[in-house]
N, C-alpha and C positions, 0 to 999 in steps of 0.2 A: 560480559557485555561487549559488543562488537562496536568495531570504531565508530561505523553511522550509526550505530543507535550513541551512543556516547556523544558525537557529534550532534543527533536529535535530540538529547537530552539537554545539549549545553546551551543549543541555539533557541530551545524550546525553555528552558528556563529566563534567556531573554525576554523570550514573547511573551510569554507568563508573567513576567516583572510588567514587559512594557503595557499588556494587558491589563494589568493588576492597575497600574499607577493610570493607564489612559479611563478607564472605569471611573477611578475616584475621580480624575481632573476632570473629568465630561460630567461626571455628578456637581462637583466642586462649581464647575462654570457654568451649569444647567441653573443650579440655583443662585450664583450671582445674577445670570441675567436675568430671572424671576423675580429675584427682587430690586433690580433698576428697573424691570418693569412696572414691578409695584410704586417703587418710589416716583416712577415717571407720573406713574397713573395718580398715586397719592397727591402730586404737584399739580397736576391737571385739573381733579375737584377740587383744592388748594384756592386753585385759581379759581377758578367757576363760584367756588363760595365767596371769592372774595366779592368777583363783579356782584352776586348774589344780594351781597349786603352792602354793595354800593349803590345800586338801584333803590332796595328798602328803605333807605335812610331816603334818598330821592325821593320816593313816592311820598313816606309819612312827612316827611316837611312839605313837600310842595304838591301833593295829590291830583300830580300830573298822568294821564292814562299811556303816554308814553313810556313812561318810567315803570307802570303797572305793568305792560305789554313784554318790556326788556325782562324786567324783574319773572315774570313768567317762562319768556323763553330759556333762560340759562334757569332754573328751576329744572325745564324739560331737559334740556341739554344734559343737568346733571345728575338724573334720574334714568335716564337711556345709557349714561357713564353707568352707573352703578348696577344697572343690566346688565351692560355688556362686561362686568369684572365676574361676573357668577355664571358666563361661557367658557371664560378662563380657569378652568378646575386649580393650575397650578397656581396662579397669583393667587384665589380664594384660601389654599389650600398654604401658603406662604404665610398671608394675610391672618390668616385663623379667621375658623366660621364664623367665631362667634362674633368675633368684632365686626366684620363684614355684616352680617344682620343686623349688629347694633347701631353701625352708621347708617344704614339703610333704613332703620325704624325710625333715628335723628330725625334726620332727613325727612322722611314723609310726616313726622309729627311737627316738624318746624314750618313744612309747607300747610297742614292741618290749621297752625295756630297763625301763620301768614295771610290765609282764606276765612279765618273768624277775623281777623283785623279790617280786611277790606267789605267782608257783610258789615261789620261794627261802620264802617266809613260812611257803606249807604246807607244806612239807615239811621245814622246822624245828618245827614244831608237829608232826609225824609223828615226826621224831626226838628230840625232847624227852620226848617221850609212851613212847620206848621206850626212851630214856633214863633215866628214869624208876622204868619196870617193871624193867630190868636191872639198876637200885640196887637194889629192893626182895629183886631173886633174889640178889642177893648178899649184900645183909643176911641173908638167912636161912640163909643157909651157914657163915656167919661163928661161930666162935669166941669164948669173951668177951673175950680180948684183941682180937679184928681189930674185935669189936662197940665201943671201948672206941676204936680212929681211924676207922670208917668215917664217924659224924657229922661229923666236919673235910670230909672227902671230897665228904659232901653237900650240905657248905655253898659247897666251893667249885663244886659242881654248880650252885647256885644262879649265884653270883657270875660263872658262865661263862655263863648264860641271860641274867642281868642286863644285863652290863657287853660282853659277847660280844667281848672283847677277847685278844690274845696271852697277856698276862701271866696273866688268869683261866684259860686253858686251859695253859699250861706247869704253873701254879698243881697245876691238877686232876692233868695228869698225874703231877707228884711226889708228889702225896699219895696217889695210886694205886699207885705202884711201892710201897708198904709192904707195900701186901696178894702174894699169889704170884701171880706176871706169868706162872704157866703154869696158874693155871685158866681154862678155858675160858667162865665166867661173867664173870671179871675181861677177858680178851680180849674179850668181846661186846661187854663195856659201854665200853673202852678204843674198840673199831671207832667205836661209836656215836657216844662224844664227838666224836672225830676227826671222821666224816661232820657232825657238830653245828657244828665250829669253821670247819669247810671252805664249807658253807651261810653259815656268817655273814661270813666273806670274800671269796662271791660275793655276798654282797649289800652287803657295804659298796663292792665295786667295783662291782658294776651301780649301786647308788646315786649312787657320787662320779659313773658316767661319764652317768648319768641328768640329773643335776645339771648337769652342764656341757653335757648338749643344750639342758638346759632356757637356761639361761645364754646358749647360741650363739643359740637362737630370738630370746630379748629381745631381742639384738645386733643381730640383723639388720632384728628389729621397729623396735628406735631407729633405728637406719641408715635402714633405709626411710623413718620417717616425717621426720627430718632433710632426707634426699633432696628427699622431696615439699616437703616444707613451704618447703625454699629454692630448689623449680622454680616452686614459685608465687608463690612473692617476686619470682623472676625474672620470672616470665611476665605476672606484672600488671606491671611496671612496663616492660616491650616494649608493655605494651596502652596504659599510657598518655603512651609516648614515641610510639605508632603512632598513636592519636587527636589527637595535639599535631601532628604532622609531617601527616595527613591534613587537618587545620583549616587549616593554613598553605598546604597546597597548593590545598584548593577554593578559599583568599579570592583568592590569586594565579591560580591559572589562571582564576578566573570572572570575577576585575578584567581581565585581558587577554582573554579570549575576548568579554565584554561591553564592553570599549571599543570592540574592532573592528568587532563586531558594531554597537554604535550611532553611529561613524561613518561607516560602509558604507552607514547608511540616511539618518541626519541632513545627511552634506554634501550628497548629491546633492538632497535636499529644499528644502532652501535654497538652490540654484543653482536650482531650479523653481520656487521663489516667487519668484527674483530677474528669472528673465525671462520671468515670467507678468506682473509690475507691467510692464514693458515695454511686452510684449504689450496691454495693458490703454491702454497711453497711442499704440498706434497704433504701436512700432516692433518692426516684422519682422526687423532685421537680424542677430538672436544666435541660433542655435539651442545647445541642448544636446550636450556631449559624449558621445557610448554609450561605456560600460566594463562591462565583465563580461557575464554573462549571465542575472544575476536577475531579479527582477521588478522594478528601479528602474531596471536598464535596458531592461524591457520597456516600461517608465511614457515613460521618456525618449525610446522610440523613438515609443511613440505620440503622445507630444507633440510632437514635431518633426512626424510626419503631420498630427498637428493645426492645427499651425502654418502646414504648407506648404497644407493645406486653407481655413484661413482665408483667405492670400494668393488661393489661386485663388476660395474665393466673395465677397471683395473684390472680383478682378479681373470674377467671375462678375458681379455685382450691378452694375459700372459700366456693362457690357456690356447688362445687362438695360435698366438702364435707357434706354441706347441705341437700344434695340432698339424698349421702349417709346413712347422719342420716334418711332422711324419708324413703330408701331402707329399711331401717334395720326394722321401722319399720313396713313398711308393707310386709316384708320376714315375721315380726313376723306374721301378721295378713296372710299373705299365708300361714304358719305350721298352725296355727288357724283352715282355711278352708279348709285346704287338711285332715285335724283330722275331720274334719265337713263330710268331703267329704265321707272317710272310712268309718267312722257311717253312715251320709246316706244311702252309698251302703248297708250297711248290712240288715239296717231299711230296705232298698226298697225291699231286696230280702225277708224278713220277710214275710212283707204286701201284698207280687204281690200276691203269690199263694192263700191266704185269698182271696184278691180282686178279683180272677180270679173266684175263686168259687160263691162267692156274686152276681158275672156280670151272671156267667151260669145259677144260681137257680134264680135270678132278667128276666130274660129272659125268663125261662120256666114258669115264674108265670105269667108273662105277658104275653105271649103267650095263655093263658089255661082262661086268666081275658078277656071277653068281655067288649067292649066299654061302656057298661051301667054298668058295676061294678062300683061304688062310688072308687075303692083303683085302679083303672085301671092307673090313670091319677098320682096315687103316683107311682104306679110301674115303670111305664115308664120314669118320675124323677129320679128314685131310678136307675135306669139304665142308665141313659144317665151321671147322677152324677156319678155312679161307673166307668165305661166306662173314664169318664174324669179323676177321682181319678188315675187308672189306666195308660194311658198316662203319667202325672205327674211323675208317678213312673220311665215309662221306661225314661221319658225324665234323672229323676233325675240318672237313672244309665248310660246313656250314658253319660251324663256330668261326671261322678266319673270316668267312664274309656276310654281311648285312644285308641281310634281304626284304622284301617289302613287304607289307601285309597285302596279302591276298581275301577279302573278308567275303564271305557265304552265306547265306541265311541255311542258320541252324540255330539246334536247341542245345543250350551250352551243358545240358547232362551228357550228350553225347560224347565231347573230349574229355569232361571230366572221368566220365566213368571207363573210358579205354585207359585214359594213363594209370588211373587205380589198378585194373584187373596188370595192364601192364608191371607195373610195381608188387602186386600180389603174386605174379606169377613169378616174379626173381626173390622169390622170398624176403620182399624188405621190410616186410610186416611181423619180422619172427618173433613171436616173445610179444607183441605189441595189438591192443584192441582195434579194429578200425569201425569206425560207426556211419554209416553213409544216409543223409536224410534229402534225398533228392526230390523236390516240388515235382508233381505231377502236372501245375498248373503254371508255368514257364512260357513267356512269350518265344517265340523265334529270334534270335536277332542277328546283324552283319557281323560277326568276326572272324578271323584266323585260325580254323580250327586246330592248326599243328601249331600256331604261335600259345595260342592259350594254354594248347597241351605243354609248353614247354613251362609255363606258368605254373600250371597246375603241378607240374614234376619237381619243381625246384622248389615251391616252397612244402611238398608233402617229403619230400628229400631232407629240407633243411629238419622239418617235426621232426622226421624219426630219427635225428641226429640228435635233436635237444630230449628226446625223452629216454629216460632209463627203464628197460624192461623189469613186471611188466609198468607198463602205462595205454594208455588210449590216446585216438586219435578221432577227430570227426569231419567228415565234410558235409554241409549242407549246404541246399542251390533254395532261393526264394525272389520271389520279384516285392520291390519294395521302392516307391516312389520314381515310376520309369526310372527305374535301374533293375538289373538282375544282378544278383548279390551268389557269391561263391566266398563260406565261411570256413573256413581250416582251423579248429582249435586243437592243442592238444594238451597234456596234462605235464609237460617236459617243464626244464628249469627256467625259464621264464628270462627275459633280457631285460637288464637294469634299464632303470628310467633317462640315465642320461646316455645310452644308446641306443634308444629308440629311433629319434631322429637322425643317427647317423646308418638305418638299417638299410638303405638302399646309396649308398656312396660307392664307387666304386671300389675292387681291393678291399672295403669293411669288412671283415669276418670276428667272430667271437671265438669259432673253430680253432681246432688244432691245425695248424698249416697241410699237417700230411691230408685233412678231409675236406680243404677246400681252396679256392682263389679267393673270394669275397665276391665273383660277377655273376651271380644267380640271381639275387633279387636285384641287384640292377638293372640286367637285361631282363627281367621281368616286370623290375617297374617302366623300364621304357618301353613293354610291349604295349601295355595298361592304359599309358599315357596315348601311344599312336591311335590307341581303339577310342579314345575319349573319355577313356576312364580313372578308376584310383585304386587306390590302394591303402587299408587304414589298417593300424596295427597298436592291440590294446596288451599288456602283458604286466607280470606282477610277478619278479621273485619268488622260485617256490612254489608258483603253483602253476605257472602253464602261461600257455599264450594266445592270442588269436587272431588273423591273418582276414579282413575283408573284402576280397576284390569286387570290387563296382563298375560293372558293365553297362552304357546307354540302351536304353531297347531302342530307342531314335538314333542309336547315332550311326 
């Protein structure tokens, strides 16, 4: 696992924990304040019942319409409450359905048996009223003896509205039975009390059972908030046994997640300072263990690279300087032959004009010498050797001096194929295959025709040096991405890999000294280079080599 993910992992087990524990507490606190909500709301009908049954009691003692009116409105008040708790999903949901419906049924059943009380009111006020009237028709009928008890009669009238009790109306009825229980006046008003006494003992039972809805409400009210109140007691105290036990778990899992984590990075770091100071004092021989696959042990692997790189530009740099010392001394052996070279030139220019004379009076004599002269056949030696002596010469001053490319538009089979036939004609192909695949389809382009031919002679020179007869050789001409390409392969012994790159240095040779200097392909790669070209060289011990020259047709 690599350090950022390690890292992701450690800082992501925090988030995880703080996740973990802010979920429960946001649960935890969602539902305390659910249920102070509840408990708020619980105290609020609380109250409302109480005004509720403070008004009640007001009305049925002093059956004031004010009182009726109050006692109505907080009714409503507390019925639009109990609405508006069944928008509140979670408080209902807190509360439990069922209790919620069952206060709410209280409730409309208490206000039910609250609304028979006050029909029960009017219409004892309806009955008293003709109660009443049905005294007065009786008084008038009356007799002065019946006039003389019916006062008692109408006092226990009174005593029966008062007190509205059994006894007052037993009371009334035997003071009634004096007068004659078969006038039809006495019967009305006997119907009436009775309908009077019957009203007041549906209201003293709607009252008690009034009374005891009211009573079951409160009950439920205290239950409930009882309920709430020790959920929350409860529930805070899981919040802060849960925040105790989540503090215990980040100190402990981020002390382990963080030890591991900073010995995973610390030891390996100290075993790379331990064999850097090594390193440092010149000893190679320790490298680093790789474990894992982070970036310490990407560190680790790169420093062992590094390490095996040092070794080799150690070994590189002893090599160099090796190398060096043989620069130096074939720099000395190049002041050598450039001191060679000036003398040459100056011999050559000596010698030419002697030799030029020697060739023209060699020429005139032969000329003037008949076939049968016996000195005919030296003359014509004498000239053909002068003649070459000559050559020699010019070759030896164009070697000593540097001359400039002259470039021509031509088609580069043309040089090629004069130095071949040239090279075929002195026999240097003896014993050896030549294979010649010259493109028909050649662009023209500017070069040196006698520079490239010199090109073309040194490295067909160098093949039949490297190949043992028989062997083969080939040249083929192609055009290949504006370039024209001249390929020299041959099937010789091939030059080792780590003298590749030294084949165009000057003085480089692999030869035998008697067969060469080393300055043929380097004055060949700098003709290459003047034309704007290259030179690529592919070869494999054993079995041969191959020589690319790359000519611009642009350039």
């Amino acid at each position: 696992m690599k350090i950022r993910e390690k890292i992701f992992v450690g800082f992501g087990t925090y988030v995880f924990l703080a996740a973990v524990i802010g979920f429960f507490a946001y649960t935890e606190l969602h539902t305390i304040s659910t249920r102070i909500n509840l408990v708020e709301t619980a105290d609020s009908i609380t109250h409302i019942l109480s005004e509720i049954r403070r008004y009640e009691k007001n009305y049925l003692l002093y059956r004031q319409e004010n009182d009726l009116q109050t006692f109505k409105h907080y009714v409503t008040t507390l019925k639009t409450d109990i609405e508006n708790i069944k928008l509140k999903t979670e408080i209902v949901k807190a509360m439990g359905v069922q209790k919620y419906e069952m206060i709410k049924k209280e409730i409309d059943e208490y206000e039910a048996l609250f609304e028979r009380v006050i029909a029960d009111v009017g219409l004892q006020r309806e009955n008293m009223q003709m109660l009443t009237a049905a005294g007065h028709k009786i008084e008038k009928g009356l007799s002065r003896e019946g006039l003389q008890i019916f006062p008692s009669i109408r006092a226990h009238e009174k005593e029966l509205i008062i007190n509205k009790d059994q006894i007052s109306y037993e009371t009334l009825i035997r003071a009634l039975s004096s007068l004659n229980p078969d006038s039809p006046d006495v019967k009305h008003y006997r119907s009436i009390a009775d309908r009077l006494y019957e009203l007041y003992r549906e209201e003293h039972d709607s009252v008690g059972e009034m009374r005891a809805k009211a009573r079951d409400i409160e009950l439920l009210l205290e239950n409930l908030l009882k309920e709430e109140k020790s959920m929350i007691d409860t529930t805070m105290k899981r919040s802060m046994g849960l925040l105790i036990v989540a503090l215990l778990t980040i100190i402990v899992v981020g002390a382990l997640v963080n030890r591991k984590l900073a010995r995973s990075i610390s030891i390996p770091i100290m075993k790379l300072e331990e064999i850097t100071n090594k390193i440092a004092k010149g000893d190679f021989s320790e490298t680093l263990d790789v474990r894992g696959k982070d970036e310490i042990a990407s560190l680790e692997i790169s420093f062992n690279k590094m390490e095996d790189k040092l070794k080799q530009a150690l070994k590189s740099l002893e090599d160099t300087i090796d190398q060096l010392r043989q620069k130096q001394s074939q720099l000395v052996e190049a002041e050598k032959l450039a001191s060679i070279g000036i003398l040459a030139s100056g011999i050559a220019h000596e010698i030419s004009n002697p030799l030029t004379s020697v060739l023209t009076f060699s020429n005139l004599m032969l000329e003037k010498s008949p076939e049968s002269d016996p000195n005919h056949e030296r003359l014509k030696m004498m000239v053909r050797e002068t003649g070459r002596a000559r050559d020699i010469v010019r070759q030896l001053l164009s070697f000593a001096k540097e001359e400039t490319i002259k470039p021509v538009k031509v088609n580069v089979n043309c040089p090629v194929g004069e130095i071949v036939e040239s090279l075929i004609s002195q026999n240097s192909f003896k014993d050896i295959s030549l294979t010649m695949n010259l493109s028909e389809s050649l662009p023209d382009i500017y070069v040196d025709p006698a520079r490239i031919g010199q090109v073309v002679s040194n490295i067909l020179l160098n093949a039949i040096d490297s190949v043992t007869p028989p062997g083969e050789i080939s040249v083929t001409t192609k055009s290949a991405d504006n370039f024209v390409e001249i390929i020299f392969s041959d099937t010789g012994s091939g030059i080792p890999e780590e003298n590749i790159g030294r084949l165009f240095d000057p003085f480089f040779t692999t030869k035998d000294k008697t067969k060469g200097s080393g300055l043929g392909l380097a004055v060949s790669y700098g003709i290459i280079k003047k034309h704007g070209g290259d030179i690529e060289v592919m070869s494999e011990v054993g079995k041969g080599s191959a020589f690319t020259v790359r000519l611009p047709v642009n350039g």
